[in-house]
C-alpha positions in Angstrom: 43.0 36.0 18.9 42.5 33.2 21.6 38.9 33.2 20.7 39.0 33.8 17.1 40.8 30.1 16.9 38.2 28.7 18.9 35.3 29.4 17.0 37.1 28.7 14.0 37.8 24.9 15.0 34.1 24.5 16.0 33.2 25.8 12.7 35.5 23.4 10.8 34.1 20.4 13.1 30.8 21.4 12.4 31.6 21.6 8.7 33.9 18.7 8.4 31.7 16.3 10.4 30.7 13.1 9.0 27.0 13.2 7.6 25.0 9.7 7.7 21.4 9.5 5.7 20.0 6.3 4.9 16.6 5.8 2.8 15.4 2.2 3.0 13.8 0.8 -0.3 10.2 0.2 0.1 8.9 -3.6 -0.1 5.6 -5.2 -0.6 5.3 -6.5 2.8 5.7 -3.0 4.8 3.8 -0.6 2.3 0.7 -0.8 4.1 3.0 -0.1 6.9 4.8 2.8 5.3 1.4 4.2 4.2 0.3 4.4 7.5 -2.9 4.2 6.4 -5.8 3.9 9.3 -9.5 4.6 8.8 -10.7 6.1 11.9 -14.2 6.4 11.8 -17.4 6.5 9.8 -16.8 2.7 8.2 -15.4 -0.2 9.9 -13.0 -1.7 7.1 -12.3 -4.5 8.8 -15.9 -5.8 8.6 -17.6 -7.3 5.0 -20.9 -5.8 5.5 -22.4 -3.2 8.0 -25.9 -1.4 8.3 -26.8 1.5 8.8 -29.9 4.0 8.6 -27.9 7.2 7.8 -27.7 8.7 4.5 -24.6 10.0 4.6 -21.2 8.5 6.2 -18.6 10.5 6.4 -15.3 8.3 6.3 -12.1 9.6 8.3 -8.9 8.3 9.1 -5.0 8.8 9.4 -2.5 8.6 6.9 1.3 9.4 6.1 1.2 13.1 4.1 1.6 13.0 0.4 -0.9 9.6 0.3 -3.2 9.5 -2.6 -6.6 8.3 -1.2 -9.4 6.9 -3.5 -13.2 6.8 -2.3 -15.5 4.8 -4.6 -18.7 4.4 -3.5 -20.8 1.9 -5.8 -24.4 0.5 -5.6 -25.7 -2.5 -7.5 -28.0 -1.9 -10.4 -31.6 -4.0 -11.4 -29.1 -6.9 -12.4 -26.6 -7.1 -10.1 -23.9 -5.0 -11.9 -22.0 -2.3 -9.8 -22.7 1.1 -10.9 -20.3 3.7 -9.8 -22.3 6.3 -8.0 -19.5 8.7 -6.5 -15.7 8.9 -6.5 -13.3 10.9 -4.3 -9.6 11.5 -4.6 -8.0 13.2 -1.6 -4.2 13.8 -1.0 -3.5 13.9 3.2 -1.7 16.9 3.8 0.6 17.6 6.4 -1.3 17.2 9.4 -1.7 13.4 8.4 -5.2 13.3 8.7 -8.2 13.0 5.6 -12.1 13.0 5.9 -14.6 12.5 3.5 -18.1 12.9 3.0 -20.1 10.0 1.3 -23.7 9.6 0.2 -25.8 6.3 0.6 -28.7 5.0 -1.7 -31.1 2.8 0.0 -29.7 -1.0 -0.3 -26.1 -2.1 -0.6 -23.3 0.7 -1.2 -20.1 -1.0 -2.1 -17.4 0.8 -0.1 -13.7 0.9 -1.9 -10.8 2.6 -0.6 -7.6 3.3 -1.9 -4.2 4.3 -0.9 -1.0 4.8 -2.6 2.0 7.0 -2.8 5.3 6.9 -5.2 7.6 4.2 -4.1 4.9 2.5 -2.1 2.7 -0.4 -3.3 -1.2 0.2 -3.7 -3.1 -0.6 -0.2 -6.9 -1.4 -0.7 -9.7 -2.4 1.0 -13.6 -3.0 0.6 -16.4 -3.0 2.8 -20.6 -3.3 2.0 -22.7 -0.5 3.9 -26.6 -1.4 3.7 -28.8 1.2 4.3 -31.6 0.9 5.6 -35.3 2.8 5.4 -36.0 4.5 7.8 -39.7 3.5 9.0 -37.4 0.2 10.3 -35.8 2.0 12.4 -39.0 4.4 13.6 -41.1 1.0 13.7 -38.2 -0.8 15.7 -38.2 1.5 18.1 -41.9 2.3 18.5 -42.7 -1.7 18.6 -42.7 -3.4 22.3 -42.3 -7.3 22.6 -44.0 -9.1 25.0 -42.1 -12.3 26.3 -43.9 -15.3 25.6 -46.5 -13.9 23.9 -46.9 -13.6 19.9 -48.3 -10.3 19.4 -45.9 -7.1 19.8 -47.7 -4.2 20.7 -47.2 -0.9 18.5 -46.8 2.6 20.3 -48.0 5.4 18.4 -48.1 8.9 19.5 
């Protein structure tokens, strides 16, 4: 009987202790924070333009689960409009983590990401990618300057 009463007290302490949850609202100033929202590789956000010679990027980063992320990818047409050319919506799951595979046109590729998620204002950012050709880069790296001189020597094999 001795134990009987025991376990029932810890049972009614476990059931009759107090309970304290607190959920604090979201502001404008910590959303980004909130978001957790970090892209990793692929794009360096924090940069206005960046070059490459790739064709393809693929954009990865971190993020708090349930985060709606937007990839728009736009180029500039014949009169300087941007023209849409590809569009990704991704949802991080729980692992926290998203990745994304983007296609380059030759010339600038406006880079737009967006992340949001219910009770959390919208985080954005944009970035310009300029690809390259690539007979720059195979010239560039088949040319050899000579110091002082004006001719640069071209190795071909």
């Amino acid at each position: 009987m001795k134990k009987f009463s025991i376990a029932f007290i810890v049972v009614m302490l476990f059931c009759f202790a107090p309970v304290l949850v607190y959920a604090g609202p979201l502001d404008a100033e910590t959303a980004e924070q909130e978001l957790g929202l970090s892209v990793t590789s692929g794009i360096d956000m924090s940069k206005e333009t960046q070059s490459t010679f790739d064709d393809t990027k693929i954009i990865a980063g971190v993020a708090n689960q349930g985060t709606a992320i937007e990839i728009n990818v736009s180029t500039k047409d014949a009169n300087g409009e941007l023209m849409e050319s590809a569009n990704f919506e991704i949802e991080v799951g729980a692992s926290g983590i998203f990745s994304q595979t983007v296609e380059l046109s030759l010339g600038e590729n406006v880079v737009s990401i967006t992340a949001s998620k219910e009770g959390c204002e919208t985080v954005s950012g944009e970035t310009i990618v300029k690809r390259r050709n690539i007979t720059i880069k195979n010239e560039l790296e088949n040319t050899v300057s000579i110091p002082g001189s004006t001719r640069n020597l071209s190795l071909t094999m």
